[in-house]
ZAMAR-468748 format. One record per residue (C-alpha): residue in one letter; x, y, z. Coordinates in steps of 0.02 Angstrom, whole numbers, padded with zeros to 5 digits, always signed. Example, Ala and Ser with C-alpha at 12.3 -4.5 7.8 and 13.67 -1.06 7.14 Angstrom:
<atoms>
A+00615-00225+00390S+00684-00053+00357
</atoms>
This chain:
<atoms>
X-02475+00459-02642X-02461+00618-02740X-02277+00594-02854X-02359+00588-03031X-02370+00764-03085X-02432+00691-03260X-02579+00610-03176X-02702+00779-03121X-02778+00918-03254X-02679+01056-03299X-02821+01175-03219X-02829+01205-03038X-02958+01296-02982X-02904+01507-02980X-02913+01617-02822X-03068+01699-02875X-03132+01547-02877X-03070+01508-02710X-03137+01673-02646X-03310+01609-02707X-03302+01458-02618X-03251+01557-02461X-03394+01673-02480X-03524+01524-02521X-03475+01409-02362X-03473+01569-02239X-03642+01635-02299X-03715+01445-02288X-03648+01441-02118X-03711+01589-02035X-03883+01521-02094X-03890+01355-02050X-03751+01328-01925X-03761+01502-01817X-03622+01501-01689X-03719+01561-01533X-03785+01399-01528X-03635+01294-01583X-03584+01187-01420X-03761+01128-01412X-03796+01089-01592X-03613+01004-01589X-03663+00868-01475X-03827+00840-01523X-03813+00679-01661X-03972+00722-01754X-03895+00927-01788X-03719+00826-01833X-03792+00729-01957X-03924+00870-02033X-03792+00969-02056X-03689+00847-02144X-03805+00822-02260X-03837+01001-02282X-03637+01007-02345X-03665+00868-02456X-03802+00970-02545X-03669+01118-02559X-03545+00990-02644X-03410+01013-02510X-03417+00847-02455X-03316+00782-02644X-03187+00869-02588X-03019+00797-02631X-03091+00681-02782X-03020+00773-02916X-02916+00920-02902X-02958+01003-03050X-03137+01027-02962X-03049+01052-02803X-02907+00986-02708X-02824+01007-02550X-02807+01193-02558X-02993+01204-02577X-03023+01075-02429X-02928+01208-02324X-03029+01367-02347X-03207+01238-02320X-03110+01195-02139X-03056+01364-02115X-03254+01411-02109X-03301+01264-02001X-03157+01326-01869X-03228+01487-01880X-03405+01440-01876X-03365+01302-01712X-03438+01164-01828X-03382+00999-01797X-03435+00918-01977X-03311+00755-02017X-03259+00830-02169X-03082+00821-02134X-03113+00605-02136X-03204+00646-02300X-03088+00728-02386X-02941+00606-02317X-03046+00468-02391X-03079+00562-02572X-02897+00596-02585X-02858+00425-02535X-02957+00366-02698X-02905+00497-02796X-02851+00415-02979X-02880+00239-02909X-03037+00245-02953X-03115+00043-02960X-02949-00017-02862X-03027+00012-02695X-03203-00024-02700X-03255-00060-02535X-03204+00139-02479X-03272+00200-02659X-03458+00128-02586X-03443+00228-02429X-03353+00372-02526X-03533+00380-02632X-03636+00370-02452X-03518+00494-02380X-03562+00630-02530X-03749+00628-02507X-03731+00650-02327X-03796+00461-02294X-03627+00424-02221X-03545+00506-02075X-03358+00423-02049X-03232+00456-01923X-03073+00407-01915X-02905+00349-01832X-02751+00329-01894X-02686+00207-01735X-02540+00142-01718X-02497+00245-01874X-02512+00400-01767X-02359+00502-01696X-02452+00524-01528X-02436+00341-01451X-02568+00372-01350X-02708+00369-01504X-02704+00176-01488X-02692+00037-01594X-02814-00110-01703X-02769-00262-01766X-02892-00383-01894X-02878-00573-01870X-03011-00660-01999X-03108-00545-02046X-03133-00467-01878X-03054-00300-01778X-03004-00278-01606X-02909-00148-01512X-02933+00021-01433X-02933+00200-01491X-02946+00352-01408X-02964+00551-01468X-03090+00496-01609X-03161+00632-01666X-03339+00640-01689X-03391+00452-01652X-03541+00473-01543X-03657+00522-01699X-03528+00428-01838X-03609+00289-01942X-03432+00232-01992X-03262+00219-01931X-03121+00208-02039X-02947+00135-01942X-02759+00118-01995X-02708-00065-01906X-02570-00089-01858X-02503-00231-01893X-02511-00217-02099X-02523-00091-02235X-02708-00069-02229X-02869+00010-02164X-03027-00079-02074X-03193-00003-02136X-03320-00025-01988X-03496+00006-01953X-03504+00092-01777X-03681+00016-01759X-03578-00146-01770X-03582-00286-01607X-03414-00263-01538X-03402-00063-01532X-03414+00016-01356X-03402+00229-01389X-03350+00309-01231X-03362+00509-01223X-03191+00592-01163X-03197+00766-01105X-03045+00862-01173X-02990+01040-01140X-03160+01048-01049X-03290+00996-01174X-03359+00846-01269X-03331+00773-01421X-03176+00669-01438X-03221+00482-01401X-03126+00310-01329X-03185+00170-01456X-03170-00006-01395X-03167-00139-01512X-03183-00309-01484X-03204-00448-01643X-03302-00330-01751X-03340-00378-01915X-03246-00257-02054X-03185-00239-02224X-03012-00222-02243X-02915-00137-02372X-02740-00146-02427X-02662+00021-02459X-02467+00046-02428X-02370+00132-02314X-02321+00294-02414X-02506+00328-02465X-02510+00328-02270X-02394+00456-02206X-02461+00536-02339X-02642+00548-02276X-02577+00590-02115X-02467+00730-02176X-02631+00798-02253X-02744+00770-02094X-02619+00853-01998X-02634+01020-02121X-02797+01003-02111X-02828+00997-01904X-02712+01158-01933X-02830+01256-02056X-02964+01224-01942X-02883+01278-01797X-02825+01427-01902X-03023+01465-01947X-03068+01470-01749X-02921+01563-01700X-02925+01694-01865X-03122+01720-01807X-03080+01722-01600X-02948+01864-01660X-03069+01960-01780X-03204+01982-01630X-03047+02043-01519X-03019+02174-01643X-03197+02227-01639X-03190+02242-01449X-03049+02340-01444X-03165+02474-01565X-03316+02464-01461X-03240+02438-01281X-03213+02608-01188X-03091+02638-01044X-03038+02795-00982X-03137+02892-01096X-03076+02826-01258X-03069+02649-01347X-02951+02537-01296X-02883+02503-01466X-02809+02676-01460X-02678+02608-01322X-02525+02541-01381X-02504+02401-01299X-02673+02336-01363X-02625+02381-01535X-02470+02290-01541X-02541+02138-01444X-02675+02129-01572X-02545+02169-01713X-02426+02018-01650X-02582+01911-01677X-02622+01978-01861X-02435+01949-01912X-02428+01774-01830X-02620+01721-01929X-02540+01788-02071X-02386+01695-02068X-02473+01548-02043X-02595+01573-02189X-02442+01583-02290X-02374+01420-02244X-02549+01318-02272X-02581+01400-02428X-02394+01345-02485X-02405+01158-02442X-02573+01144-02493X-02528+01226-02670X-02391+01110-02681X-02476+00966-02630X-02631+00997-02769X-02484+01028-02899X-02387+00857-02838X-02246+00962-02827X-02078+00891-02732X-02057+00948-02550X-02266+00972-02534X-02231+00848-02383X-02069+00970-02302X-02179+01131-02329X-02333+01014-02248X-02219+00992-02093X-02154+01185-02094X-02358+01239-02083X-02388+01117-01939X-02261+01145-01849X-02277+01333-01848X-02485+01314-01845X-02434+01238-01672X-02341+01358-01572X-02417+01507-01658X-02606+01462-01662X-02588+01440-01465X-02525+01597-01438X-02648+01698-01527X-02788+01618-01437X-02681+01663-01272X-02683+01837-01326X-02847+01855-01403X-02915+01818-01227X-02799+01931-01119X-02859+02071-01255X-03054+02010-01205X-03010+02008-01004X-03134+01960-00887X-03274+01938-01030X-03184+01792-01139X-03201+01679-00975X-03382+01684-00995X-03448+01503-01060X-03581+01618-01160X-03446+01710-01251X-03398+01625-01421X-03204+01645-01407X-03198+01494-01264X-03250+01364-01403X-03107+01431-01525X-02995+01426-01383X-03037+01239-01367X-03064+01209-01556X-02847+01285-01586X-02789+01183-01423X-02852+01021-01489X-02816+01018-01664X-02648+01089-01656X-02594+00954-01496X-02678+00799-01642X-02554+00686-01725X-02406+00724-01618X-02420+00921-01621X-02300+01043-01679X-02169+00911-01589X-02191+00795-01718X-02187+00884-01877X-02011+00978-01816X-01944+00810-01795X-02000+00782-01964X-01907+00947-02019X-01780+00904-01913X-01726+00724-02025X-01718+00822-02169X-01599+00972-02132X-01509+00876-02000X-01475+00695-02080X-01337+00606-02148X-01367+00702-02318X-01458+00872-02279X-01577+00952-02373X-01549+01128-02415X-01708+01259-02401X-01804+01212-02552X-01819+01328-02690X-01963+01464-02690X-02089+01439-02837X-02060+01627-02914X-02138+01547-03083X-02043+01478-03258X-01987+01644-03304X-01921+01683-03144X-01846+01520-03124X-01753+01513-03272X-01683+01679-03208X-01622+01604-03062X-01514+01475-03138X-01429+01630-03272X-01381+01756-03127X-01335+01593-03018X-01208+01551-03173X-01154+01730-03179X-01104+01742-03007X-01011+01585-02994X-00905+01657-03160X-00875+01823-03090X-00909+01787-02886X-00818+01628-02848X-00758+01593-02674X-00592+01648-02698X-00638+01828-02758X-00752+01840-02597X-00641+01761-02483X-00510+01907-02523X-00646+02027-02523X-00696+01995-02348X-00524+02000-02276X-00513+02181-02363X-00513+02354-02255X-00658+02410-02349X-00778+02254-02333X-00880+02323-02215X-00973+02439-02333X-01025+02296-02438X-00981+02366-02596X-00848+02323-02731X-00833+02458-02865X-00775+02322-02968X-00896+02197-02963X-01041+02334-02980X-00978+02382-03162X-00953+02226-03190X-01153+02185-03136X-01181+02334-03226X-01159+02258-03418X-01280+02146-03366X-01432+02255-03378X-01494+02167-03217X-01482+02317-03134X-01617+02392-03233X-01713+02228-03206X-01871+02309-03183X-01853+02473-03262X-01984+02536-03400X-01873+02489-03567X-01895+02674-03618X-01771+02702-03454X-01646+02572-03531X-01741+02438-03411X-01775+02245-03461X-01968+02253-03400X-01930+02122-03273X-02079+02054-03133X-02058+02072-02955X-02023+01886-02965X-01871+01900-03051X-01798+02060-02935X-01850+01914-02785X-01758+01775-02885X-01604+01904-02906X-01595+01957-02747X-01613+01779-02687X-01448+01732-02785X-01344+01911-02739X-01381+01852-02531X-01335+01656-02583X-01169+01713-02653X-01153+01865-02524X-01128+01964-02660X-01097+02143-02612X-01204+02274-02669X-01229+02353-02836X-01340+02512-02886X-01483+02590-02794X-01672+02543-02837X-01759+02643-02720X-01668+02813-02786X-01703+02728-02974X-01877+02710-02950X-01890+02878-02863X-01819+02948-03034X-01914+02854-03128X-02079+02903-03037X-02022+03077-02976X-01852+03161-03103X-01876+03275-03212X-01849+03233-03412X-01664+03325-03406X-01648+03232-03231X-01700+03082-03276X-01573+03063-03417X-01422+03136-03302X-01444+03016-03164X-01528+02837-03229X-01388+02802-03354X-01248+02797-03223X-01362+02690-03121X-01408+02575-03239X-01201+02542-03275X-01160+02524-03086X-01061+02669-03077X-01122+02750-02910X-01186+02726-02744X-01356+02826-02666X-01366+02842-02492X-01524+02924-02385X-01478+03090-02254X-01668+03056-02154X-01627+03012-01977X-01609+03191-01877X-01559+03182-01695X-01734+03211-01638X-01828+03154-01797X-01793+02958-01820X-01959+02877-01844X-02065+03033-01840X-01976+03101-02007X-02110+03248-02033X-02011+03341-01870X-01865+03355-01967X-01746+03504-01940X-01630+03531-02084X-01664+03652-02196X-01648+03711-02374X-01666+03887-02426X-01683+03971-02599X-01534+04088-02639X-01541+04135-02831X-01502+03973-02916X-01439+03874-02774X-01498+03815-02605X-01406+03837-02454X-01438+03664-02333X-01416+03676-02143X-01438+03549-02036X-01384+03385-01965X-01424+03209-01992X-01369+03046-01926X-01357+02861-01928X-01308+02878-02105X-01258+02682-02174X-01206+02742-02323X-01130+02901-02312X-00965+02855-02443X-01065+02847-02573X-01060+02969-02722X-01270+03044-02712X-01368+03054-02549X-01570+03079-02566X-01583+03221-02435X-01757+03258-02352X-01746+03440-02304X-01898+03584-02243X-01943+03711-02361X-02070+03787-02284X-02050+03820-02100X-02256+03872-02093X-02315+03744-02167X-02462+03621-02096X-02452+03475-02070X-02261+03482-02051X-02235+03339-02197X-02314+03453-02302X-02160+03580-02312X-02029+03453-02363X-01929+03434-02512X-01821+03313-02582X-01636+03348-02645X-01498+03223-02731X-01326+03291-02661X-01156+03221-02686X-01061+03201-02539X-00903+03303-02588X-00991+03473-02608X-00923+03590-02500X-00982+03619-02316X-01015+03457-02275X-00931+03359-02128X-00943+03178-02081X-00911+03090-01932X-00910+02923-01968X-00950+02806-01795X-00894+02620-01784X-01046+02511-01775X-01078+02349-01648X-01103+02255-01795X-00940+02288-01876X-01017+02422-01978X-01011+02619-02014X-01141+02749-01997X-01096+02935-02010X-01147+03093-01921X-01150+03239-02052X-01155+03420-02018X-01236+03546-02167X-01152+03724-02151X-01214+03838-02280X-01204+03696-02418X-01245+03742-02575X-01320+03651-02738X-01403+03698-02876X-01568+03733-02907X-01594+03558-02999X-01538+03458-02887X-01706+03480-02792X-01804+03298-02862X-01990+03338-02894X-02084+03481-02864X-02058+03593-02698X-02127+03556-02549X-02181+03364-02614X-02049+03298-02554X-02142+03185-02426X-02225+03106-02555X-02059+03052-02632X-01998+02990-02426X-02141+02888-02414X-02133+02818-02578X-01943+02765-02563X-01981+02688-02392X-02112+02586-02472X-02016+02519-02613X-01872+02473-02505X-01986+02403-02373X-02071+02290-02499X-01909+02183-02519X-01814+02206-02343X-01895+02088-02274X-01849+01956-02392X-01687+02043-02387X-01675+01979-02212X-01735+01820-02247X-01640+01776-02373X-01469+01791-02277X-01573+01702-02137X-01602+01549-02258X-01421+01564-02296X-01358+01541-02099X-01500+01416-02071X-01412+01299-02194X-01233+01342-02151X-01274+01300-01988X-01329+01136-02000X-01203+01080-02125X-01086+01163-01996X-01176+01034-01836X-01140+00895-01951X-00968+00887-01893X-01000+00916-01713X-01009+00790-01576X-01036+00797-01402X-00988+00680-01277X-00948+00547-01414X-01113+00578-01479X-01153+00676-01643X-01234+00838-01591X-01359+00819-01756X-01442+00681-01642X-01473+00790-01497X-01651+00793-01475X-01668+00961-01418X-01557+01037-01554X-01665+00942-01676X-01826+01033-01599X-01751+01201-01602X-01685+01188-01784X-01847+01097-01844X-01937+01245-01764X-01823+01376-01853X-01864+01292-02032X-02041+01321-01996X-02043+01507-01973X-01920+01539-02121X-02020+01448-02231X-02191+01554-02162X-02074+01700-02190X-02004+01665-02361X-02204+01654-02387X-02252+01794-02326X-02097+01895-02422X-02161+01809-02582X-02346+01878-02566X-02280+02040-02563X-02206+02015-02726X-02375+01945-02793X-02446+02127-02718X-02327+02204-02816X-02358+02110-02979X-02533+02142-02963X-02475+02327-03005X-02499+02385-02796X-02380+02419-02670X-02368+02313-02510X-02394+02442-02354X-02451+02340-02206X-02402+02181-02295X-02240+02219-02306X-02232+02285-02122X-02283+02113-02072X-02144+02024-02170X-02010+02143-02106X-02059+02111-01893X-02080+01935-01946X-01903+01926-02016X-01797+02035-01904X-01852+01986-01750X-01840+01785-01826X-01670+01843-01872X-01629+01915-01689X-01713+01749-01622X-01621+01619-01741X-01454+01682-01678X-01464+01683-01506X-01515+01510-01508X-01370+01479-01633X-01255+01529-01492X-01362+01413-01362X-01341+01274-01474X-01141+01297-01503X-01088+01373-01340X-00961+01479-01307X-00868+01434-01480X-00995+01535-01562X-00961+01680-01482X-00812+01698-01559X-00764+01826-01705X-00703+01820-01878X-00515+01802-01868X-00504+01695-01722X-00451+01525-01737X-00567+01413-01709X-00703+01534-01727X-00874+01450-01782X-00924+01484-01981X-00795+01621-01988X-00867+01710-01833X-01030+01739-01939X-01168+01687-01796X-01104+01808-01693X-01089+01937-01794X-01238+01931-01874X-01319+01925-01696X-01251+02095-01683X-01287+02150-01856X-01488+02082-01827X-01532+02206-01712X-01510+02345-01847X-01647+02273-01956X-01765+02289-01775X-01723+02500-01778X-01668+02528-01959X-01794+02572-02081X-01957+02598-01978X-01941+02538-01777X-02038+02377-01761X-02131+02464-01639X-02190+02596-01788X-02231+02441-01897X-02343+02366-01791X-02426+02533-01727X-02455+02545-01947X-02530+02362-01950X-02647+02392-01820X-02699+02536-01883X-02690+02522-02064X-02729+02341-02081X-02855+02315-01936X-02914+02486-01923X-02899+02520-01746X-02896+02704-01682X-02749+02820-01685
</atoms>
């Protein structure tokens, strides 16, 4: 249906102008289609059709006829409002029908004279795809002369339809019906305790049938089913916002019940799963519009996660309203009912894994296809791909695994050899010796470094922090070496009893002439053998608020008075307990001004939290298609284990969510490139991924068995004992960096404003 890339405008509508089309449709809708009284007006036939024509007067209804006015990414955001506003307008049949025409305009003529009845609101369609349908149950028609009979059940929207549009099923074509029509028998069928889905009956009605093939089909359906999901996403994203609200207003034990944790991270679980979700529809419907390849996989990631997801935020938008969500007078029970029944349509979340499921687990799998970072950032791609298979081939990583020193993930050799690349100073200002990279291309090189698990060159978040933060005389001392790859940054935060809450920290750093003297200890140290460590030390004991009296201070770890403990890690790692005993550096090695160093914390954490959760989900991406490839060669019982249909859900399911969360990394770089820095955005993208990554593994070792269980050196041992390792590795990306628990107490607050 959509393969010609040559055949649409070059203009796509822009996101301001999408944000205008948001803003229109929800201010229309409060006005004419108020949701207090939106399970009466929605089965009453004369509202139905009013407002119908109403959105044919607001040009909605010509959705889908020509993407340069407005394609499928447009139809989205109108059925996004509709969800929210519980309005049951057909104009997901519209818009299937407009795209069906598309640029066969005068090669279908008999839909092209509803299509024009259907735009002024004269026409109200609905429609069934039949036998075409994943869910069996939907029915089936067959023509004979001229004539349609069959059965159909969950039609939308019947009772006040003038038309109905059906897929038979015994051909390549659709029956075009007047529901008015001798023959037609429209029986109401409650579902999840409401009207509005319908049995139709058909028996030798008179219809037009048109010849359209298979492929234009599936792809109609693969659009329907994005559609039912952005809809579903609208009621849910609206049920959620008046949770929010409640948890403001709503007062127990003296204080609003947004202020307890447990509501804040229940309602935070729900922001990151909307948002993850968003992601994925806005993806495959950009795709789609563009008639780029794998619109149809990213179609099936959306739906599938739409499915589970959408379900559970409904669940949990009515355990945050209690007792008052039950109430048939409240608005969330129609959303509830709205999600359920759009996300179970066309097969459900079942179906489009399955879907996912053929094309990472056939014959021939697919690999993960390729984020969109734009040309420039594409073409970037390919050159640091080429460099690392020059300078990174198997054989220099194989041998660089099986060294003693692997496990700090760094290769002196290979940084100074990244270094005369430049790509270390990818995004550095050029007066800094930088290339004036995007985001997009740090994304695409990070994307390649985790493909060819590259170790670890340079330090960006101390770079930046120089960059932002050094001194002139500082700035040209420490950049340079950076820049070449010639040294390693590590951070001395954590304190025994100041992990999260880093304004209680201990150590401290007193002025003696032209040194200070640092006393203290920190822990969990990662990279404690490298040559500089950004220490966060108190200046001022008096100080208030505590943050306020802490400086920042770049220290090399072979000054004097400093012992390490290193400690063996679960994951195969180090971290390092240090001890400060009257260590003393000069007076320039404090970074920034005194007492600002807080400023300088924050600002690091931000930076790196901006790309760790792509970080995560790149070497995710990386074991998702290793272990598939890996299945291939796996049977069971005589039977290949590819086939098994519950490994094929689980799998199908896993594509889903990386894909949402490759999304959701990737809008933080647009954040960035906008010239902002990703705070809650990026705290969403790092639960998402860790917690995915925890998740993905365990399963991995449900899937293989005991096998996978076993470590790198054993024979036999699955993927080179990766799966479980990297189990064991995942839950450092939960703690490290910000608790997930301290993320989602930020989104909640920061993102939905709920109380501290």
């Amino acid at each position: 249906m959509f393969d010609d890339p040559e055949s649409i405008g070059t203009t796509l509508p822009g996101d301001e102008e999408r944000r205008l089309l948001r803003d229109s449709v929800r201010g229309f809708l409060e006005r004419t289609w108020p949701v207090a009284g939106a399970v009466e007006r929605g089965a009453d036939v004369v509202a139905l059709r009013q407002i119908w024509r109403q959105l044919a007067g607001q040009g909605v209804t010509a959705l889908g006829c020509e993407p340069t006015e407005g394609g499928v990414r447009e139809l989205l955001i109108v059925l996004q409002e509709l969800g929210r506003a519980a309005c049951p307008a057909p104009l997901i049949e519209a818009g299937l029908l407009n795209l069906l025409v598309g640029d066969r305009r005068g090669a279908l003529p008999a839909i092209e004279s509803l299509l024009a009845d259907l735009r002024s609101g004269d026409a109200y369609p609905c429609l069934s795809f039949g036998a075409a349908d994943p869910d069996r149950a939907t029915g089936a028609v067959s023509a004979t002369r001229g004539s349609v009979s069959g059965q159909l059940n969950f039609v939308d929207g019947a009772l006040a339809a003038t038309h109905l549009v059906a897929v038979l099923d015994d051909e390549p074509s659709l029956a075009i019906l007047e529901t008015r029509a001798a023959g037609i028998t429209v029986t109401p069928t409650r579902a999840m305790g409401a009207d509005g889905l319908c049995r139709v009956d058909l028996h030798d009605v008179p219809a037009v049938v048109v010849a359209v093939d298979r492929a234009r089909v599936r792809d109609l359906l693969s659009i329907s089913r994005l559609a039912r999901a952005a809809r579903a996403w609208g009621a849910a994203d609206r049920s959620f916002e008046l949770a929010v609200q409640y948890a403001k207003d709503r007062r127990q034990f003296g204080q609003p019940i947004g202020r307890f944790q447990a509501i804040q991270h229940k309602l935070a679980n729900n922001l990151i799963a909307l948002q993850a979700v968003q992601a994925s529809l806005d993806n495959a419907a950009a795709h789609c519009d563009r008639r780029v390849d794998h619109w149809r996989s990213f179609a099936a990631a959306a739906v599938a996660l739409a499915g589970a997801s959408l379900r559970q935020v409904s669940l949990e938008t009515h355990h945050a309203f209690g007792a008052i969500g039950y109430a048939e007078d409240h608005e969330a029970p129609r959303h509830f009912r709205r999600v359920h029944l759009d996300v179970s349509c066309h097969g459900g979340g079942r179906a489009a894994r399955e879907e996912l499921a053929a094309r990472y687990l056939g014959e021939n799998p697919s690999s993960l296809p390729e984020l969109d970072l734009g040309d420039v950032a594409n073409a970037f791609r390919r050159e640091v791909r080429a460099w690392l298979a020059e300078h990174w081939p198997v054989g220099r990583r194989e041998a660089y695994e099986a060294s003693q020193d692997a496990h700090h993930a760094y290769d002196p050799q290979f940084a100074r050899e990244l270094g005369k690349t430049g790509w270390l100073g990818l995004t550095w200002p050029a007066r800094f010796g930088g290339r004036e990279g995007s985001p997009s291309q740090w994304m695409a090189f990070l994307e390649e470094m985790n493909r060819a698990d590259a170790p670890r060159a340079g330090a960006p978040i101390q770079a930046a922090a120089w960059m932002s933060f050094g001194r002139p005389e500082q700035q040209a001392r420490y950049l340079p070496e950076l820049l070449r790859g010639e040294v390693v940054y590590g951070m001395w935060y954590s304190e025994p009893d100041s992990g999260s809450d880093l304004a209680s920290l201990r150590t401290t750093a007193v002025r003696d002439g032209d040194e200070w003297v640092i006393n203290g200890q920190k822990i969990w140290t990662t990279t404690y053998w490298g040559d500089y460590m950004w220490l966060a030390a108190r200046t001022d004991r008096a100080a208030r608020p505590a943050h306020a009296g802490i400086s920042m201070f770049v220290v090399r770890t072979d000054t004097p008075g400093i012992t390490r403990r290193p400690i063996r890690t679960m994951y195969d790692g180090e971290f390092c307990n240090t001890f400060f005993d009257d260590v003393r550096v000069p007076a320039d090695a404090l970074v920034g001004e005194l007492n600002r160093g807080w400023e300088i914390l924050v600002a690091s954490l931000g930076t790196e939290r901006a790309f760790v959760g792509a970080g995560i989900l790149m070497k995710l991406a990386r074991q998702f298609e290793e272990l598939c490839e890996y299945i291939q060669g796996i049977e069971v019982d005589g039977r290949p284990l590819r086939l098994d249909p519950l490994v094929r859900d689980v799998l199908g399911g896993y594509a889903a969510q990386i894909e949402a969360g490759r999304q959701l990394a990737l809008n933080c770089v647009r954040i960035l490139t906008r010239g902002d820095i990703p705070t809650w955005e990026a705290a969403v993208t790092k639960v998402f991924a860790s917690e995915l990554m925890e998740r993905f593994h365990e399963s991995a070792l449900d899937i293989l068995g005991m096998g996978a269980t076993l470590s790198a050196g054993v024979a036999g041992a699955p993927m080179r004992g990766r799966l479980e390792q990297k189990l064991r590795h995942s839950l450092m990306w939960v703690i490290s960096i910000g608790s997930n628990e301290i993320q989602r107490s930020l989104i909640a607050q920061r993102a939905l404003g709920l109380p501290r």
